[in-house]
Z-matrix of the N, CA and C atoms (Angstrom, degrees):
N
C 1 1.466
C 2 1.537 1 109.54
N 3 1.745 2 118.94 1 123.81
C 4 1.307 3 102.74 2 -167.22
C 5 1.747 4 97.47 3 -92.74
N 6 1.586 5 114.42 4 163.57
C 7 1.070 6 135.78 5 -172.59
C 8 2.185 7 99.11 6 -47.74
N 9 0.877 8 100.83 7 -56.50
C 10 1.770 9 98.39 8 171.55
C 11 1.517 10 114.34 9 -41.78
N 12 1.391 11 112.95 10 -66.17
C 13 1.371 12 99.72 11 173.60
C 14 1.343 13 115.88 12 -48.51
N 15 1.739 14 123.53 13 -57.63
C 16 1.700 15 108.46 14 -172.98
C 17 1.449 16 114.03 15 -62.74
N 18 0.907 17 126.79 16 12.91
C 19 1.333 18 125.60 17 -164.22
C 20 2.102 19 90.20 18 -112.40
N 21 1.094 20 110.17 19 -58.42
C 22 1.854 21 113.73 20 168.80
C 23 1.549 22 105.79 21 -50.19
N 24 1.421 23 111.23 22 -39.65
C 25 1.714 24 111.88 23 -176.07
C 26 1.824 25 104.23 24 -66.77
N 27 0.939 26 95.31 25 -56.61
C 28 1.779 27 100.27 26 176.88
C 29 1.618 28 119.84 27 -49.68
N 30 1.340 29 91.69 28 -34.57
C 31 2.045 30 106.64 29 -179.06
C 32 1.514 31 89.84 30 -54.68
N 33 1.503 32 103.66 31 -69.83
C 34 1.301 33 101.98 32 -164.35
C 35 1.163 34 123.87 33 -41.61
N 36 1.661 35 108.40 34 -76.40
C 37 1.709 36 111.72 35 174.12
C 38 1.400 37 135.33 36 -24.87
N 39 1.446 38 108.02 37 -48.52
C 40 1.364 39 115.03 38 146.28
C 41 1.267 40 138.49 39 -39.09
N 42 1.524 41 110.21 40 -30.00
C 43 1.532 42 121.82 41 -166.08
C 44 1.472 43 84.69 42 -94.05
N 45 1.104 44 127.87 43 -56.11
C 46 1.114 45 146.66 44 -154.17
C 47 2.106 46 89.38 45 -65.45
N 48 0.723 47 88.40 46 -83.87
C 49 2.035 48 87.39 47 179.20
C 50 1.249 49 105.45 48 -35.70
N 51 1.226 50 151.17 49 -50.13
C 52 0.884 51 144.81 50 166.47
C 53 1.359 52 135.30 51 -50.76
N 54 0.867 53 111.41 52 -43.66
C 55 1.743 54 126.41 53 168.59
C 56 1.532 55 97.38 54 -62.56
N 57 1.417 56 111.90 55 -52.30
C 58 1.869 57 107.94 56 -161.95
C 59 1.692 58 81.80 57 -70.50
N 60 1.575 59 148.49 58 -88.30
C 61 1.302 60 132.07 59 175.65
C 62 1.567 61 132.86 60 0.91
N 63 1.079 62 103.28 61 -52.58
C 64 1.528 63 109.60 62 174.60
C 65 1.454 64 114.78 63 -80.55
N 66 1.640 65 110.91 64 -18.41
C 67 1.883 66 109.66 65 170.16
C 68 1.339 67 95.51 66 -91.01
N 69 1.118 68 161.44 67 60.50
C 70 1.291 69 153.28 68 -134.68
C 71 1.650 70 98.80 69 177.30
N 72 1.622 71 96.98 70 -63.02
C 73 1.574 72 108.01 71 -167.86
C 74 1.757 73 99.29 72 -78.10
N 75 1.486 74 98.60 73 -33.61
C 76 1.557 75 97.70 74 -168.59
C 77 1.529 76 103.48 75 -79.64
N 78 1.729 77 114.57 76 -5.70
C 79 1.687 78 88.91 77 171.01
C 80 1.102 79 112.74 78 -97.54
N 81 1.127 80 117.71 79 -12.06
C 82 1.745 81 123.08 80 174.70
C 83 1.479 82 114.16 81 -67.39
N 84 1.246 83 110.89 82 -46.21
C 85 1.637 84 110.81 83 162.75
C 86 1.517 85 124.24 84 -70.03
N 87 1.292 86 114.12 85 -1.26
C 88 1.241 87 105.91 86 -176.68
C 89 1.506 88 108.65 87 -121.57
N 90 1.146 89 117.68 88 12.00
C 91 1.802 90 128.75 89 -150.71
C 92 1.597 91 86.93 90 -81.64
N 93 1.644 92 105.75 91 -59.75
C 94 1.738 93 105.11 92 -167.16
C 95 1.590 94 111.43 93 -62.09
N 96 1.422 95 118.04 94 -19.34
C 97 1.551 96 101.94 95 156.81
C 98 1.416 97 129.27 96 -66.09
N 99 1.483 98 102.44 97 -44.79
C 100 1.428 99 119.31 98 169.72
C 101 1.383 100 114.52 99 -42.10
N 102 1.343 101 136.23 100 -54.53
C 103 1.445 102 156.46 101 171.82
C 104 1.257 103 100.78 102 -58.55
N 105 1.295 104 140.60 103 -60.28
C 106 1.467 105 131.26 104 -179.29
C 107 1.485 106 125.79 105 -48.95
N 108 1.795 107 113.32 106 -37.26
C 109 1.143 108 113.59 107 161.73
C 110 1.608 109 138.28 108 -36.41
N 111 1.747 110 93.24 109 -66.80
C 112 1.944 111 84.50 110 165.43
C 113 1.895 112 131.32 111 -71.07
N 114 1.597 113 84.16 112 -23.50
C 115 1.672 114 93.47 113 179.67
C 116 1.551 115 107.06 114 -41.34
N 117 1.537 116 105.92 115 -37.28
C 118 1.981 117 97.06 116 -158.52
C 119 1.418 118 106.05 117 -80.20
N 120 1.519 119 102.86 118 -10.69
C 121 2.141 120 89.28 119 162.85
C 122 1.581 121 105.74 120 -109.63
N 123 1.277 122 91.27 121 45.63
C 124 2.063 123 80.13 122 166.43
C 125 1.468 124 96.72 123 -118.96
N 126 1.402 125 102.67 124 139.67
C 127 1.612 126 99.67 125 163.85
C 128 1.472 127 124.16 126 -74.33
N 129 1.338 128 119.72 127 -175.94
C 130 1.749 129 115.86 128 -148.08
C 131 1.744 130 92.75 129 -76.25
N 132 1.150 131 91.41 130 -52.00
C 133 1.849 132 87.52 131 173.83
C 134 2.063 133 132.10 132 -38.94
N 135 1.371 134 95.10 133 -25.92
C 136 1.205 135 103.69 134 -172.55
C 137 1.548 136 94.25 135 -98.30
N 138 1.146 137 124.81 136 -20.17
C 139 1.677 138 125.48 137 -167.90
C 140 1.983 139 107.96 138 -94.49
N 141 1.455 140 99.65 139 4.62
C 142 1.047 141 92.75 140 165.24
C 143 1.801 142 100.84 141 -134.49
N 144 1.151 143 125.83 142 -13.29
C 145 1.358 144 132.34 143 -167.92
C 146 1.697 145 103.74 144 -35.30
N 147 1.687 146 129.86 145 155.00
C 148 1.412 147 107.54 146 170.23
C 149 1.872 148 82.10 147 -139.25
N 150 0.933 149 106.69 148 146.64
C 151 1.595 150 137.72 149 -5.06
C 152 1.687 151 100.81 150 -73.06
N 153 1.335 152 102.51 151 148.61
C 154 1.890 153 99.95 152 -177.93
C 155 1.714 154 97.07 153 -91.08
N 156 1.620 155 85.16 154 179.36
C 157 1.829 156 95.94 155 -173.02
C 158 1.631 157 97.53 156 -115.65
N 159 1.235 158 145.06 157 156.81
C 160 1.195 159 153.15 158 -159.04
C 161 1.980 160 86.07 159 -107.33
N 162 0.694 161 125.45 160 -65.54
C 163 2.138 162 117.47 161 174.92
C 164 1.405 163 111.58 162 -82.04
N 165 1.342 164 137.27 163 130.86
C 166 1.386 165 139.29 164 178.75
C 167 1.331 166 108.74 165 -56.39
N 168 1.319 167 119.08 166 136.08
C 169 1.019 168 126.26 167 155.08
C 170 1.788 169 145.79 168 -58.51
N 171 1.477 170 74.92 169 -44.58
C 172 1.766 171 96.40 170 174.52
C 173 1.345 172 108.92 171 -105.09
N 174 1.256 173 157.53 172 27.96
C 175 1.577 174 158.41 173 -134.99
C 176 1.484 175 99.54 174 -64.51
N 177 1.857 176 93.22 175 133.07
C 178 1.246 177 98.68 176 175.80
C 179 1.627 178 94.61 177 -149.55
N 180 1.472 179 94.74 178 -174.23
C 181 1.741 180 111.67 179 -175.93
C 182 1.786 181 133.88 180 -111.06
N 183 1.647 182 86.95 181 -2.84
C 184 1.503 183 122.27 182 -167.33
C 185 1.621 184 108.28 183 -56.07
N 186 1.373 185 97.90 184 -40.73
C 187 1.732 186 105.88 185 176.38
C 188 1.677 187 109.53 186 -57.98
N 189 1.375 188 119.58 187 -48.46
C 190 1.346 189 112.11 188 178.81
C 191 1.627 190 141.00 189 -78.28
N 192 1.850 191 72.89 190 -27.71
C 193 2.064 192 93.37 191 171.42
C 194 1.762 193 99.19 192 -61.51
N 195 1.727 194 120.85 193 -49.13
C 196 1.443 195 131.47 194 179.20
C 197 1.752 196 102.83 195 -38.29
N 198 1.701 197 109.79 196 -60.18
C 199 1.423 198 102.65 197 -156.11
C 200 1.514 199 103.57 198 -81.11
N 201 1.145 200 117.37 199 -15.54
C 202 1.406 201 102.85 200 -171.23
C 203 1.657 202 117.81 201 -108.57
N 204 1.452 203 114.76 202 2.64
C 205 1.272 204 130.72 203 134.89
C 206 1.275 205 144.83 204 -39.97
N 207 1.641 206 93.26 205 -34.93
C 208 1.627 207 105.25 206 -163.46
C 209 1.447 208 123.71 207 -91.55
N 210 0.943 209 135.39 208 140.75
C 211 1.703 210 123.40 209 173.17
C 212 1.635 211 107.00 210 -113.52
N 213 1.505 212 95.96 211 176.14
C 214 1.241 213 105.18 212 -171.21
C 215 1.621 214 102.31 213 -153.23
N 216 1.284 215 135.30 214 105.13
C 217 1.448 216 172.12 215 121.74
C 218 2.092 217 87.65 216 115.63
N 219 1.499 218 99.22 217 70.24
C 220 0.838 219 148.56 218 179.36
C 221 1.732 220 109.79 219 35.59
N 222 1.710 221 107.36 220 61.90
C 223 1.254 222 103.93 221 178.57
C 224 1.535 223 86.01 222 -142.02
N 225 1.476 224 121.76 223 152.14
C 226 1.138 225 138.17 224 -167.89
C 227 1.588 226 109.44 225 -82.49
N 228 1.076 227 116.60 226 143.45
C 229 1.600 228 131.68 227 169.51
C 230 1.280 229 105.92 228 -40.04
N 231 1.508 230 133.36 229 -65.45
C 232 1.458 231 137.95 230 -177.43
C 233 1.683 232 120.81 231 -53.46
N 234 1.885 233 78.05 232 -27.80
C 235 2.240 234 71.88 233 -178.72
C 236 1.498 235 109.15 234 -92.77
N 237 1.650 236 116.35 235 -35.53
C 238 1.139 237 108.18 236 147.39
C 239 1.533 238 145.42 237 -30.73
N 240 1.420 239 110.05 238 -52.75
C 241 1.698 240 102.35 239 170.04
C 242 1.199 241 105.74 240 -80.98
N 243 1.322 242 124.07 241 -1.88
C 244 2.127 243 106.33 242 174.61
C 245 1.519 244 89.44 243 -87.20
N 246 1.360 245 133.83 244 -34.36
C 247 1.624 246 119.43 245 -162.23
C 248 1.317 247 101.28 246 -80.67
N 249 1.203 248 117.20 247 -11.99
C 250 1.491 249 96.48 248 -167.85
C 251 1.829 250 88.05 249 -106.12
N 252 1.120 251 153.21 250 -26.21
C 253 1.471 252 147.57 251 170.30
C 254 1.327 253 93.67 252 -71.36
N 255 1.173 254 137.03 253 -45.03
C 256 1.273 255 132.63 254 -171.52
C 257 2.174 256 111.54 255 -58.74
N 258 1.625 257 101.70 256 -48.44
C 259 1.268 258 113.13 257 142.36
C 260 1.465 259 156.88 258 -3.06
N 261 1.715 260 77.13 259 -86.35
C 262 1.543 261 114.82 260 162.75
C 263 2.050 262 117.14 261 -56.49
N 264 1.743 263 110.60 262 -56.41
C 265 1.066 264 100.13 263 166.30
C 266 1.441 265 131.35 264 -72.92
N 267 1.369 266 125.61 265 -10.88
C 268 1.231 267 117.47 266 162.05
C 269 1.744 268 134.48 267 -62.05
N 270 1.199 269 96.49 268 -51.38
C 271 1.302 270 128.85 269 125.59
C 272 2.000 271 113.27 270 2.64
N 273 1.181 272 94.17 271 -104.16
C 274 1.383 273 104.09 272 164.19
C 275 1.753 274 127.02 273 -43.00
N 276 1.308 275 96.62 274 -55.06
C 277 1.773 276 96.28 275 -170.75
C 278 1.645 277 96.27 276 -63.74
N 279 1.624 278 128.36 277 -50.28
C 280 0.981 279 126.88 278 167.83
C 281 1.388 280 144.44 279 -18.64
N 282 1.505 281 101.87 280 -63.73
C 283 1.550 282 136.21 281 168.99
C 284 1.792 283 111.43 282 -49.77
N 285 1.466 284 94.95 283 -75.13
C 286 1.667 285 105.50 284 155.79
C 287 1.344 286 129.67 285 -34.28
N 288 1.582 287 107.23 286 -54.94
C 289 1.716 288 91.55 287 164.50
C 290 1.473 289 136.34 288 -54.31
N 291 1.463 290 97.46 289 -34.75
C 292 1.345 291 101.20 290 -168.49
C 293 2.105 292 109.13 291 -102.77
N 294 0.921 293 117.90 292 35.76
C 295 1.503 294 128.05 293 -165.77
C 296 1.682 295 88.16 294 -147.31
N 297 1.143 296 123.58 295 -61.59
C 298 1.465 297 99.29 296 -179.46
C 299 1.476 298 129.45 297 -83.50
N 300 1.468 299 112.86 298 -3.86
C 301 1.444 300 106.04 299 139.04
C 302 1.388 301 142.50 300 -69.46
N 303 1.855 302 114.24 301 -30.53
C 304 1.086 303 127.50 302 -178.17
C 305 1.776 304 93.34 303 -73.75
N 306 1.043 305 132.95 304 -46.12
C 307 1.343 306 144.69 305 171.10
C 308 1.645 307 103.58 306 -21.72
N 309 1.255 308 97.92 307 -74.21
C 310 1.628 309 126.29 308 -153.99
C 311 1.919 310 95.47 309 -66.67
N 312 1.594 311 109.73 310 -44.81
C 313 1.554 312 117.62 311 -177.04
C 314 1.730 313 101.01 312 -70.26
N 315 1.209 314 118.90 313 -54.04
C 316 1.623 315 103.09 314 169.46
C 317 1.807 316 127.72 315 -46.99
N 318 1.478 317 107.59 316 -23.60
C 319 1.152 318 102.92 317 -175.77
C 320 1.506 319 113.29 318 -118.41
N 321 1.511 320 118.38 319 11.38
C 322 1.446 321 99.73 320 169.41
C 323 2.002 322 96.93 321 -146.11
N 324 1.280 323 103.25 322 -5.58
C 325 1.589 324 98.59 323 168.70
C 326 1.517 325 130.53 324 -96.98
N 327 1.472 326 109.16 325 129.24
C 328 1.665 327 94.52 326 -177.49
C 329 1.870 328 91.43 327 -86.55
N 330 1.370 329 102.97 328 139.60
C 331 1.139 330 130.80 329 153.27
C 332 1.512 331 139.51 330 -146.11
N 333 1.652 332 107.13 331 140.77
C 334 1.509 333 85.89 332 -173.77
C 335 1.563 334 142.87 333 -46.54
N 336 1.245 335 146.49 334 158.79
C 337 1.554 336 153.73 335 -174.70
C 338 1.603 337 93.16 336 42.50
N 339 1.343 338 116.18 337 48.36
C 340 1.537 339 105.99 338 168.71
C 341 1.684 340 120.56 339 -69.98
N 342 1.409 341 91.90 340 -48.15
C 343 1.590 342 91.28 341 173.79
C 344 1.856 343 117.47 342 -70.66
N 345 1.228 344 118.53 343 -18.12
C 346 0.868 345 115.62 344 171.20
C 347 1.630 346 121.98 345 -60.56
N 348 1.535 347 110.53 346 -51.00
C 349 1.457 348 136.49 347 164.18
C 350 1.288 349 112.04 348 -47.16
N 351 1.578 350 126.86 349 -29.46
C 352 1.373 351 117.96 350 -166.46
C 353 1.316 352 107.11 351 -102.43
N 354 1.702 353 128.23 352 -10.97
C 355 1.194 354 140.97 353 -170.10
C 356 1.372 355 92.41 354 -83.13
N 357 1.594 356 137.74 355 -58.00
C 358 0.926 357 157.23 356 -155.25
C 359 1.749 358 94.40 357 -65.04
N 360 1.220 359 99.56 358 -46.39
C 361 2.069 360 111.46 359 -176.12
C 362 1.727 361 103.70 360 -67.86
N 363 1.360 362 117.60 361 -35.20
C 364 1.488 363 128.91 362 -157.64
C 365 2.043 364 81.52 363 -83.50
N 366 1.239 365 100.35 364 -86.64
C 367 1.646 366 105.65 365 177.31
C 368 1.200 367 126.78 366 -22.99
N 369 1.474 368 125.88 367 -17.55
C 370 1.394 369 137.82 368 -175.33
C 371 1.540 370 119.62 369 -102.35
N 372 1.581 371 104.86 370 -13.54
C 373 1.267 372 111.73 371 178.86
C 374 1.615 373 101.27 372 -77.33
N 375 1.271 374 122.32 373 -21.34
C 376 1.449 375 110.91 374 -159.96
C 377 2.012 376 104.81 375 -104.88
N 378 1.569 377 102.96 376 16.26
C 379 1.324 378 115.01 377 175.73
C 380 1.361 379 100.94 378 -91.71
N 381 1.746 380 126.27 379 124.37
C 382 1.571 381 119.51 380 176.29
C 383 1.594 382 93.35 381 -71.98
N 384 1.191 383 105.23 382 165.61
C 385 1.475 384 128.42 383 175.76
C 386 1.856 385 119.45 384 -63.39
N 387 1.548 386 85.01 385 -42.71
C 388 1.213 387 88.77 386 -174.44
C 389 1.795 388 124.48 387 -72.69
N 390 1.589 389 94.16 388 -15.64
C 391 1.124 390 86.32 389 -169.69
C 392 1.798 391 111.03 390 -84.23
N 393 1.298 392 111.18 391 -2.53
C 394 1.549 393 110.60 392 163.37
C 395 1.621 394 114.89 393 -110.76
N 396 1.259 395 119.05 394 33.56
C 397 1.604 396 139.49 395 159.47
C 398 1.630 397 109.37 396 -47.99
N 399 1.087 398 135.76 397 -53.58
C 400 1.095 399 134.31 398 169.46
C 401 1.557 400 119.44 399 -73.00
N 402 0.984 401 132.72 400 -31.30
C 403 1.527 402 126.07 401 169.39
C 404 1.749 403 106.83 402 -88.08
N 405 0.909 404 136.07 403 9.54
C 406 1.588 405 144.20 404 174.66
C 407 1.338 406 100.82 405 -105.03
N 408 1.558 407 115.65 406 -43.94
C 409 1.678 408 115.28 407 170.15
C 410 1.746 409 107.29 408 -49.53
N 411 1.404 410 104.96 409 -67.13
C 412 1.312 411 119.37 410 174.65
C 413 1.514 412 118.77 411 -25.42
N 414 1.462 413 101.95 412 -63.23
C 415 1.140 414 93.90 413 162.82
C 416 1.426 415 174.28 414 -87.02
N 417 1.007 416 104.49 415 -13.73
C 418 1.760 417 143.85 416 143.07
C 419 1.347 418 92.11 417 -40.73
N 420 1.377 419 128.03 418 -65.73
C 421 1.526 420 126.77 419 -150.57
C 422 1.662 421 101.17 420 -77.07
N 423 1.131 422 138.08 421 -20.57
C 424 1.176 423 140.93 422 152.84
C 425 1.422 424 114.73 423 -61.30
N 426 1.027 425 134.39 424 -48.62
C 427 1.333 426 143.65 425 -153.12
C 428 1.878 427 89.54 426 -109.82
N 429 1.427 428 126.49 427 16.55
C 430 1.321 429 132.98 428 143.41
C 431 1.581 430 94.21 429 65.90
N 432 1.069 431 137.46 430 66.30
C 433 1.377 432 146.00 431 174.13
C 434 1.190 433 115.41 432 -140.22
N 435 1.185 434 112.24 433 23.21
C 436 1.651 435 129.82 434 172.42
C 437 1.508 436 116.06 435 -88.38
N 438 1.323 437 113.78 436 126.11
C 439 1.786 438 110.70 437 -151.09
C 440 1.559 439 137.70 438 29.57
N 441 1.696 440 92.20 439 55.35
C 442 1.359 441 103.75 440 -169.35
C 443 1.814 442 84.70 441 -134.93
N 444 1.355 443 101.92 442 167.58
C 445 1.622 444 100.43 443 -174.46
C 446 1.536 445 109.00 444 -86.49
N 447 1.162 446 127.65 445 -2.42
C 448 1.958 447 137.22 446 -160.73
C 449 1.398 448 85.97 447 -100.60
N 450 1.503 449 130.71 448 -31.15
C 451 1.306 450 106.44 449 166.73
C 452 1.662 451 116.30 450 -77.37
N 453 1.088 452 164.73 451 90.60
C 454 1.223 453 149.77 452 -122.20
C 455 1.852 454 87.70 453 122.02
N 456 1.661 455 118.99 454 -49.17
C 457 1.208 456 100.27 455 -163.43
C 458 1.303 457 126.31 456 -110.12
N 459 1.487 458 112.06 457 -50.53
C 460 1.343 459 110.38 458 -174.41
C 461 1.795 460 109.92 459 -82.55
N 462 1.465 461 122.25 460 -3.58
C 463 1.441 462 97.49 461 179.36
C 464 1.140 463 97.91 462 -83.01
N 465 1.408 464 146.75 463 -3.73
C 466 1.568 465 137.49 464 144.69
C 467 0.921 466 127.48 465 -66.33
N 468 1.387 467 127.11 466 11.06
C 469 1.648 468 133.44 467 -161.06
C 470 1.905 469 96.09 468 -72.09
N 471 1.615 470 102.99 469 -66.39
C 472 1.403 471 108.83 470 -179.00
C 473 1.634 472 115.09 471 -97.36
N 474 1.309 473 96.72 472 123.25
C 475 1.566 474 128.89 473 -177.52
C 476 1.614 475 129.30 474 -107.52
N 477 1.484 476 126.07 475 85.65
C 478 1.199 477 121.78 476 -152.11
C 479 1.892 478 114.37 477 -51.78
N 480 1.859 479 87.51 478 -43.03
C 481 1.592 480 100.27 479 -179.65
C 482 1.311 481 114.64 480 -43.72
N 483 1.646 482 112.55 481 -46.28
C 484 1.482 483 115.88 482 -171.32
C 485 1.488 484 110.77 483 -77.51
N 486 1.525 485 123.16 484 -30.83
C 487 1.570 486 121.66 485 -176.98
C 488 1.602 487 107.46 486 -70.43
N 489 1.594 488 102.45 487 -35.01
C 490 1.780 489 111.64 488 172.97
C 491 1.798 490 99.65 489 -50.65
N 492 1.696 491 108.15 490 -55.08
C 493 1.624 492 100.82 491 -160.79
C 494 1.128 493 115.46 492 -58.44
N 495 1.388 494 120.61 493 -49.21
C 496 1.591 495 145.97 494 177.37
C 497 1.770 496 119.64 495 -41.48
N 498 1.693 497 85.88 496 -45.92
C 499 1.617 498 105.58 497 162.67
C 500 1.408 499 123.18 498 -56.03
N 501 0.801 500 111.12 499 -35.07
C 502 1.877 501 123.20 500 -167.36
C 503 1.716 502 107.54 501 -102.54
N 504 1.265 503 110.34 502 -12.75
C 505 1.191 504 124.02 503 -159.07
C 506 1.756 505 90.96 504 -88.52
N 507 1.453 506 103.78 505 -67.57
C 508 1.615 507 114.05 506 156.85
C 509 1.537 508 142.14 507 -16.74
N 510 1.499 509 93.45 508 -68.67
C 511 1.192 510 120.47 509 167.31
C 512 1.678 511 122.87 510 -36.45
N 513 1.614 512 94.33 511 -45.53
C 514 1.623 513 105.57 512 170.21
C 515 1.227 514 124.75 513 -95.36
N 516 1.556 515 120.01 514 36.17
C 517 1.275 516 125.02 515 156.60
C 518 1.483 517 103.57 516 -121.50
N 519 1.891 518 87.16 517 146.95
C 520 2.034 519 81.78 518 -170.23
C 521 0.936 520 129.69 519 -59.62
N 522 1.039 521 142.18 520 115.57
C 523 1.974 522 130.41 521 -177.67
C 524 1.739 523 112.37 522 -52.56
N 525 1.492 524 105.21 523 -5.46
C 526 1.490 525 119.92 524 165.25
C 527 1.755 526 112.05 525 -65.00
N 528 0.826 527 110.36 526 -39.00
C 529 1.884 528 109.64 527 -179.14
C 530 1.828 529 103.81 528 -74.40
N 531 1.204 530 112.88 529 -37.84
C 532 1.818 531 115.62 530 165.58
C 533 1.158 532 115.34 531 -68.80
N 534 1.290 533 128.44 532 -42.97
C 535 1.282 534 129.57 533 -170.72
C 536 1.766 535 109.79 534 -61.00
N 537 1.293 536 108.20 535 -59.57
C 538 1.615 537 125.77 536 158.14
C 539 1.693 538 102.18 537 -36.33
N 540 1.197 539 117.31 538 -49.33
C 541 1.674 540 104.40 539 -157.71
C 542 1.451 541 91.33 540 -67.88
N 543 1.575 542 122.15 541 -43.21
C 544 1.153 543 123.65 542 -178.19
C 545 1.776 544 136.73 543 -47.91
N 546 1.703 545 96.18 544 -42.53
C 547 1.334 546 78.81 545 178.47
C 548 1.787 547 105.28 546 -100.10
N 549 1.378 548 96.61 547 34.28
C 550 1.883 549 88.00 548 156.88
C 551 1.620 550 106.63 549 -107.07
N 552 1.373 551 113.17 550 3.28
C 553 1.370 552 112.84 551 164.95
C 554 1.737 553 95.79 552 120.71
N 555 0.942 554 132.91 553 31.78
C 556 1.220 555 120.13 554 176.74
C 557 2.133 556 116.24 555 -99.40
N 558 1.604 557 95.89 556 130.62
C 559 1.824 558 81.49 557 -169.73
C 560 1.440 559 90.04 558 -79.92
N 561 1.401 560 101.13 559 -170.01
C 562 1.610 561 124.58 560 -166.46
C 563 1.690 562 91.39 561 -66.76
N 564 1.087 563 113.83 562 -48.07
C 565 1.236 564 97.08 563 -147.96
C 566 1.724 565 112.35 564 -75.24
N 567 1.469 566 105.91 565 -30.21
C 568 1.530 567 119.31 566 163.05
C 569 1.513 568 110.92 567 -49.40
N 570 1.397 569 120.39 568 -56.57
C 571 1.572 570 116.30 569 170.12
C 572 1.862 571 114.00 570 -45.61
N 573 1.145 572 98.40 571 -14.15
C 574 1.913 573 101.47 572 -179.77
C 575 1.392 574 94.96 573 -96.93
N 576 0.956 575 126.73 574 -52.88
C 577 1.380 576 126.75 575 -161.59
C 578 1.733 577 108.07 576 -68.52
N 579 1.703 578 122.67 577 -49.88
C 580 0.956 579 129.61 578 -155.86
C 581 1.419 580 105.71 579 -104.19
N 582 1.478 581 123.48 580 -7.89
C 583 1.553 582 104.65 581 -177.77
C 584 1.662 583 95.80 582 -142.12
N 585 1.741 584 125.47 583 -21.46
C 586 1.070 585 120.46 584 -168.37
C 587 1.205 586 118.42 585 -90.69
N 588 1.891 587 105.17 586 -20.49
C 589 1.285 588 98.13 587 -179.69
C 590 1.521 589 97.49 588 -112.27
N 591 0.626 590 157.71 589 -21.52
C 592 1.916 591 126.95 590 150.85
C 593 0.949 592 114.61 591 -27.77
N 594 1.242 593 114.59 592 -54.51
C 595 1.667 594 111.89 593 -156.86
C 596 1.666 595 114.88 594 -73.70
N 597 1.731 596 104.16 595 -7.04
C 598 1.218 597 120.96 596 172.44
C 599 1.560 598 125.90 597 -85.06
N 600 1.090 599 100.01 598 31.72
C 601 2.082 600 101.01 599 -148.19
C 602 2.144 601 91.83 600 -80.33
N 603 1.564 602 109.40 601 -25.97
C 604 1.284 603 94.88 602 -124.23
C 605 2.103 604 67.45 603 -94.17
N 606 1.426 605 114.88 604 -36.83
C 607 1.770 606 93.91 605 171.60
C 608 1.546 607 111.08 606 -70.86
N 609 1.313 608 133.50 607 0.67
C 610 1.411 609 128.47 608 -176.14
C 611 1.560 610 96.71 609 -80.95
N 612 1.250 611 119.05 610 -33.87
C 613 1.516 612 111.46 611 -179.21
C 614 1.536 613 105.98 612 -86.38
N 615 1.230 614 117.26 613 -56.00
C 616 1.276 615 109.05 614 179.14
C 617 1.746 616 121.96 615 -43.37
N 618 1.305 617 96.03 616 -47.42
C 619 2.102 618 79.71 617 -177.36
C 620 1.364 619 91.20 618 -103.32
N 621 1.385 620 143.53 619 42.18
C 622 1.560 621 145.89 620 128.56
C 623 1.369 622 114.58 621 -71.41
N 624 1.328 623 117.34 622 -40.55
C 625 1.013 624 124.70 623 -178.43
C 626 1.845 625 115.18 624 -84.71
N 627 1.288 626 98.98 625 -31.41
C 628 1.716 627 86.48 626 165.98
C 629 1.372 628 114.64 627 -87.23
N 630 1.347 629 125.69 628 -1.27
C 631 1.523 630 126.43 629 -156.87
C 632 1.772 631 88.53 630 -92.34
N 633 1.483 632 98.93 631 -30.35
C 634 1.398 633 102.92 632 -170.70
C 635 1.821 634 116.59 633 -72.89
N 636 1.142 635 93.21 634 -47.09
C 637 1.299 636 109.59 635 -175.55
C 638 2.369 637 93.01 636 -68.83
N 639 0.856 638 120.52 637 -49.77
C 640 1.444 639 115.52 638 -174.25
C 641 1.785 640 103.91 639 -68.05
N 642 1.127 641 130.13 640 -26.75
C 643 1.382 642 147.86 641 170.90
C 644 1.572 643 110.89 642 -66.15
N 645 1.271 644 121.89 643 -48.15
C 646 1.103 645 138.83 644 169.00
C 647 1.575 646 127.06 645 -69.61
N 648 1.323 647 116.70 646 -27.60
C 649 1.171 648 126.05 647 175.13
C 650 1.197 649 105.27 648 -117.62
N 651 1.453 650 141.34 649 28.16
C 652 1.495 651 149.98 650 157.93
C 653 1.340 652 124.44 651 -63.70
N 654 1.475 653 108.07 652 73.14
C 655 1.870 654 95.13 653 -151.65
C 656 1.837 655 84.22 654 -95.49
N 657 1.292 656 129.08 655 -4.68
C 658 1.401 657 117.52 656 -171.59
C 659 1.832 658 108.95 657 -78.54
């Protein structure tokens, strides 16, 4: 066997262990979803029975007629999860508007105390949230957004992490493709609209999609 072949045999095996490892890890992480599926048509008896069965035995519908029956300080389960996704995407489209412009203005506009402004944005990412929880109460509650849905929304509007990503995201497109749009007459803001934000689609989903999911699970 010449040294080339053992050397392709080894690629493989390697490739090969690895792949079976990673189906391995990914069923272990994925098992308790897997398991939740039949659980929600087992009745309570079978959801605690031991030894339990992985498919219901008795299948029923009682678990869902229960949850989606029920209310809680007298508003229903169903209107609840639309207000709060309903929420959540405002939330999001919001946030996004205003982060991938601030994004796009850090990285292609000169303006005065910019670096000053962006130090201030960079320095703020490494403040936890919680620890200014009480002066965010404060303030909202002045500004009367206390059991109103705008609290829920706009103090998430601006997001340093996301104006940082958006920033860098920018940065690595040539300022040569704007410059061109420009001297065929294009203003700044058309160069955002018409070439910066397409080309932005694929972080607009990505931190839409976590903004959503962190928006959504914002129970503080």
């Amino acid at each position: 066997m010449t040294q080339e072949k053992r050397a392709k045999i080894a690629k493989y095996a390697s490739k090969t262990a690895a792949i079976a490892a990673a189906a391995v890890i990914t069923f272990i992480i994925l098992f308790p979803l897997l398991w939740i599926v039949p659980s929600a048509f087992k009745p309570r008896s079978e959801l605690f029975s031991i030894p339990n069965h992985f498919f219901p035995q008795h299948a029923t519908l009682d678990n869902f007629s229960a949850v989606f029956s029920m209310t809680l300080n007298g508003y229903s389960y169903t209107r609840s999860l639309f207000v709060t996704a309903a929420v959540a995407a405002a939330s999001t489209i919001l946030a996004l508007s205003v982060n991938v412009i601030a994004g796009y203005a850090f990285a292609r506009v000169e303006f005065r105390s910019r670096r000053i402004l962006w130090i201030y944005f960079i320095v703020s990412m490494f403040v936890p949230g919680i620890t200014i929880q009480l002066t965010s109460i404060r303030v909202v509650s002045a500004l009367g957004m206390i059991n109103t849905p705008w609290v829920l929304i706009l103090p998430m509007a601006a997001n340093s992490y996301q104006i940082f990503f958006f920033r860098q995201f920018f940065l690595g497109i040539p300022s040569s493709i704007e410059e061109a749009a420009t001297i065929d007459g294009c203003s700044r803001f058309r160069c955002f609209l018409n070439i910066a934000l397409p080309i932005s689609v694929t972080p607009l989903i990505v931190l839409g999609v976590g903004h959503f999911m962190g928006s959504y699970n914002n129970y503080i």
